[in-house]
FIMI-119786 format. One record per atom (N, C-alpha, C): residue number from 1; residue in three letters; atom name; z, x, y. Coordinates in steps of 0.2 Angstrom, whole numbers. Layout:
NUM,ALA,CA,Z,X,Y
...
This chain:
1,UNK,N,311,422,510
1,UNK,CA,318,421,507
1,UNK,C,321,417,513
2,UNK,N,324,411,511
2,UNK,CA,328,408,515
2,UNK,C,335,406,512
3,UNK,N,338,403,516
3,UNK,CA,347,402,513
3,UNK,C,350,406,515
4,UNK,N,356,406,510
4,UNK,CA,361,412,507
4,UNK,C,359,417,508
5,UNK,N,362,423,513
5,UNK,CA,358,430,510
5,UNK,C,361,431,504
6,UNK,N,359,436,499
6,UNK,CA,361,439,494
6,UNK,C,366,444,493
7,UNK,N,371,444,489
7,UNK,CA,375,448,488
7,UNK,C,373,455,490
8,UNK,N,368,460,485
8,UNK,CA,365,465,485
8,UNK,C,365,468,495
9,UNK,N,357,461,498
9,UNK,CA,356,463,504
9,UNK,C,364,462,508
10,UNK,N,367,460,506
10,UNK,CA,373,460,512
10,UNK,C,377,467,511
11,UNK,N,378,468,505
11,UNK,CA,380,474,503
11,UNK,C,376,480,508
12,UNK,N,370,480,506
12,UNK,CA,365,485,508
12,UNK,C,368,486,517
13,UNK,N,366,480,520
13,UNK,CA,368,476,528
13,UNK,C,374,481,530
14,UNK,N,379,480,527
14,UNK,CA,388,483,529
14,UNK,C,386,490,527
15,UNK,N,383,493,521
15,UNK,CA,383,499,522
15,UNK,C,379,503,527
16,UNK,N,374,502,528
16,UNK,CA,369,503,535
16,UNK,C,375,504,542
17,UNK,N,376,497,543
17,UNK,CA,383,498,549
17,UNK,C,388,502,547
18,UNK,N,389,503,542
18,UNK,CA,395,509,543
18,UNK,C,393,517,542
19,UNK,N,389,515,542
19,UNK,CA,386,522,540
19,UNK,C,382,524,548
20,UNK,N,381,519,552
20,UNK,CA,379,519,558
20,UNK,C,386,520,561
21,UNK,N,391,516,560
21,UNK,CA,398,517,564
21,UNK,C,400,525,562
22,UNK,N,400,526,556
22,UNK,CA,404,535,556
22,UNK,C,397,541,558
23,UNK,N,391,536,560
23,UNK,CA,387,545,564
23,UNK,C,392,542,569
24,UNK,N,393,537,575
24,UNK,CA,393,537,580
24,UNK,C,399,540,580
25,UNK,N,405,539,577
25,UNK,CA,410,541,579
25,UNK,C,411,550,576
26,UNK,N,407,553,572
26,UNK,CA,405,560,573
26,UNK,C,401,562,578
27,UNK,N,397,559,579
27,UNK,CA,394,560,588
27,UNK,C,399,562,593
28,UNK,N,404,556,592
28,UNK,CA,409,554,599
28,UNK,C,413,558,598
29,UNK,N,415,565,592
29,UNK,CA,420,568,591
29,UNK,C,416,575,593
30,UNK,N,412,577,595
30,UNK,CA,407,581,599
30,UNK,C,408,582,605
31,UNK,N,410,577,607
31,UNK,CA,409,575,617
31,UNK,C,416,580,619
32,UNK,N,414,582,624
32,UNK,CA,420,585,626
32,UNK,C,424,575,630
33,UNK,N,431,576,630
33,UNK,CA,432,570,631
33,UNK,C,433,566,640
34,UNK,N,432,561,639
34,UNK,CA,431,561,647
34,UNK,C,436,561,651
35,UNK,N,441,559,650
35,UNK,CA,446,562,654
35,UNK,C,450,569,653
36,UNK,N,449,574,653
36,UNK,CA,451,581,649
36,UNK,C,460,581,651
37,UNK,N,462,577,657
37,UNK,CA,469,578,659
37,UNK,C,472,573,654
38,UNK,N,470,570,649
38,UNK,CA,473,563,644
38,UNK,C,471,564,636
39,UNK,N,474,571,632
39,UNK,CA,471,572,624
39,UNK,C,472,565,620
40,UNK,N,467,565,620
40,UNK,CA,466,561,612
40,UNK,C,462,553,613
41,UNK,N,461,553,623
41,UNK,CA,458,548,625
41,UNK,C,447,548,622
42,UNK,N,448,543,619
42,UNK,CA,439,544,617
42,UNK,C,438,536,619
43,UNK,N,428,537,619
43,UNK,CA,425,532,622
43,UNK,C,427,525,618
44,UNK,N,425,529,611
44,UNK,CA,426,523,607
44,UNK,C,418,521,606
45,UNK,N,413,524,604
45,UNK,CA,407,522,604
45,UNK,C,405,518,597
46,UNK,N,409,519,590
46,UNK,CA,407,517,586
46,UNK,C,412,508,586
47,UNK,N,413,509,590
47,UNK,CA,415,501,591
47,UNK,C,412,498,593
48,UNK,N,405,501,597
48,UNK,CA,399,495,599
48,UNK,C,397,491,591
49,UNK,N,396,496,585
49,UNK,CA,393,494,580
49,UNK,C,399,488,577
50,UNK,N,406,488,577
50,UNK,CA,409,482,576
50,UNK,C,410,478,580
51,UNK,N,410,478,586
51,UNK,CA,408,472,592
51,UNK,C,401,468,588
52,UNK,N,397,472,587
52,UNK,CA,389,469,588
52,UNK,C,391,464,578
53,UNK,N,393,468,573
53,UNK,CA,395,464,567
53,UNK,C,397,458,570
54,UNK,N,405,457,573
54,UNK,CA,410,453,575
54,UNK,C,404,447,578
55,UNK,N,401,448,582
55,UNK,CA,396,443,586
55,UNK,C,391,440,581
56,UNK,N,387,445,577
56,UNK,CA,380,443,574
56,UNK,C,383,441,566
57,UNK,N,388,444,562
57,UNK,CA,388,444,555
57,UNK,C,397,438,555
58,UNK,N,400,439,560
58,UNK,CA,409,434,558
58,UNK,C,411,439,558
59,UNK,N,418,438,558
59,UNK,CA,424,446,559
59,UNK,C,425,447,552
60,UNK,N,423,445,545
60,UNK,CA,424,447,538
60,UNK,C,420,452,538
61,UNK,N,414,454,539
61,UNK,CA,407,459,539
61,UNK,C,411,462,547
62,UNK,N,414,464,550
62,UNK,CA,417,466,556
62,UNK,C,423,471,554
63,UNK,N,428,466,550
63,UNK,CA,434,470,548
63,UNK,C,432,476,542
64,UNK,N,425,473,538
64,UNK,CA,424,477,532
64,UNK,C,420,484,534
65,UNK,N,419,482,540
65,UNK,CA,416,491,543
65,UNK,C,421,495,546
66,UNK,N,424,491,551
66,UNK,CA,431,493,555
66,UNK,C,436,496,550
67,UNK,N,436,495,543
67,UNK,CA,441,496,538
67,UNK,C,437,504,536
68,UNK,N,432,503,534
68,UNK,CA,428,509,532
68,UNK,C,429,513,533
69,UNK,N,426,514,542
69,UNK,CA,426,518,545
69,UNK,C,433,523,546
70,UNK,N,437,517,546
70,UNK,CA,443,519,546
70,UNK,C,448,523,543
71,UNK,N,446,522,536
71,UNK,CA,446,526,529
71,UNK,C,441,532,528
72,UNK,N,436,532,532
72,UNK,CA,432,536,529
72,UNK,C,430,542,534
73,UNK,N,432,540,542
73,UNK,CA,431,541,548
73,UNK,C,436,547,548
């Protein structure tokens, strides 16, 4: 297949990453936190998976997992 991806595969694409983004950020709500004297400070690890969108896919596939997660997180 060459070209355009397809609808379908893009769809399938942004759910994989969000679904990757909301383990990490269940992961990273497990961790005791790294500063203990600063509540509510986190690593922020499922933001590697919107960095890596933002870079490889455009910030539309970056905001649409960022939004997810965020609703769903």
């Amino acid at each position: 297949m060459s070209g355009k991806p397809r609808p379908v595969r893009r769809m399938t694409r942004l759910a994989l990453f969000t679904s990757a983004a909301l383990a990490l950020h269940a992961l990273e709500g497990m961790l005791p936190p790294p500063i203990p004297a600063l509540p509510g400070v986190r690593l922020g690890l499922a933001n590697i998976v919107v960095l890596y969108l933002l870079y490889a896919e455009g910030w539309r596939a970056a905001l649409v997992v960022a939004l997810l997660r965020g609703v769903m997180g």
